[in-house]
C-alpha positions, -999 to 999 in steps of 0.1 A, spaced: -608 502 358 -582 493 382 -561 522 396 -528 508 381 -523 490 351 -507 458 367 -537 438 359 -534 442 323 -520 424 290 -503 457 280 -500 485 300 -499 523 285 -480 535 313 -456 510 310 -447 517 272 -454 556 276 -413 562 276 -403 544 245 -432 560 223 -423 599 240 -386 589 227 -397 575 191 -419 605 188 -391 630 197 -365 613 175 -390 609 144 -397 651 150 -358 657 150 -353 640 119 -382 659 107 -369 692 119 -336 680 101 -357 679 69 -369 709 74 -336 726 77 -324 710 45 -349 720 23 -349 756 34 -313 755 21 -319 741 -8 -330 756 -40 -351 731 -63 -384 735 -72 -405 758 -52 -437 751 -54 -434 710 -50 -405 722 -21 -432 743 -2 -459 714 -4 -432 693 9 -419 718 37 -459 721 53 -462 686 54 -435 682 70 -440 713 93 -475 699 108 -458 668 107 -434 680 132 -454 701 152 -480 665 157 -446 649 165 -431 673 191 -472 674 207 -472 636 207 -439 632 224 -451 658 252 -487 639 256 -463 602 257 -446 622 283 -476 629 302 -489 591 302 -457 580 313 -464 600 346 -503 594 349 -508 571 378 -547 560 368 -545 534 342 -582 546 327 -571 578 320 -536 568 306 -557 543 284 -578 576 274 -547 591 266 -532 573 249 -556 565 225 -550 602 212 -512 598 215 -515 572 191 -533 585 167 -512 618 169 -483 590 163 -501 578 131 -505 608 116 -471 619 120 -459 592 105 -480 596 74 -466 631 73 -434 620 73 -443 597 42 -470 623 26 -438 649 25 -414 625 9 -438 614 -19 -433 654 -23 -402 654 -25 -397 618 -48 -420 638 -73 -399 667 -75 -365 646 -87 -385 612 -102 -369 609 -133 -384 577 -141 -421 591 -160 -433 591 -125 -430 550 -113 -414 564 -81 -436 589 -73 -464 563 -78 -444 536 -57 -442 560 -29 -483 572 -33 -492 537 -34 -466 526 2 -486 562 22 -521 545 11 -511 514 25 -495 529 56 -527 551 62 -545 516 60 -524 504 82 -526 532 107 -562 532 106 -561 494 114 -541 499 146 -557 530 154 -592 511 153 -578 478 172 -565 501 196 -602 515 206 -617 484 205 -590 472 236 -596 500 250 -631 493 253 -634 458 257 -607 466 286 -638 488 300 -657 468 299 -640 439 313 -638 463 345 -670 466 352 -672 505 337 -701 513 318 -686 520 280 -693 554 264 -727 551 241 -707 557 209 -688 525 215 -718 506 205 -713 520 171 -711 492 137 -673 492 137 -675 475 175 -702 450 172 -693 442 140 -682 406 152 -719 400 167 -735 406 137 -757 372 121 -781 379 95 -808 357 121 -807 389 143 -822 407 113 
């Protein structure tokens, strides 16, 4: 690959600021959680569930927001593109944290024979979907973007997932 990223659609470098700030706001407002349920005094058990969620979800958060921080200085567009295909799936799973812990929390005070709680299960299924999606579309650009440079892609890219699309029963 190029040296910069000039030469590409989207750069990582490029977007590397706004995704350190998302990150560090999302683990502030998870830190604020935090510091809300340790004053409160409802149910323990479902409060503790909710507060280790929430405390690997901030500690993924604060991580990612370093590693965005990291890209935003890299200078070698390969290796930011290496990056940040970590970064974001350290931003995915934060995120489903951040839901996982409120479905915690929605459980503890649903009041409604559990419609909520299922709501909310159902809405952190479909965001994992989701995140896995983007997650997956992500590594396929990556490699294609590899590729498209003349760099010989790793030997797992050639995995089902990524030749999925050239797949006809005649080849069979």
């Amino acid at each position: 690959m190029d040296r910069d990223c000039d030469t590409l659609d989207w750069s990582p470098i490029a977007s590397a600021p706004v995704h350190s700030a998302f990150a560090g706001v999302l683990a502030g407002l998870v830190f604020a959680g935090i510091v809300l349920l340790l004053s409160s005094r409802s149910d323990q058990v479902r409060r503790t569930n909710a507060l280790v969620i929430f405390g690997s979800s901030f500690l993924v958060l604060a991580f990612d927001a370093f590693l965005f921080g990291v890209i935003a200085g890299e200078r070698v567009c390969a290796r930011a593109w290496t990056e940040t295909m970590h970064a974001a799936g350290l931003l995915g799973l934060g995120a489903l944290g951040i839901f996982a812990g409120i479905c915690w929390l929605i459980d503890t005070s649903d009041t409604t024979a559990g419609r909520m709680t299922r709501f909310y299960v159902t809405t952190t299924y479909v965001i994992a979907i989701i995140v896995t999606y983007h997650v997956g579309a992500t590594a396929v650009e990556y490699l294609d973007s590899v590729a498209a440079h003349g760099t010989t892609p790793p030997g797992w890219s050639e995995s089902p997932a990524h030749t999925a699309g050239s797949y006809s029963p005649a080849s069979c």
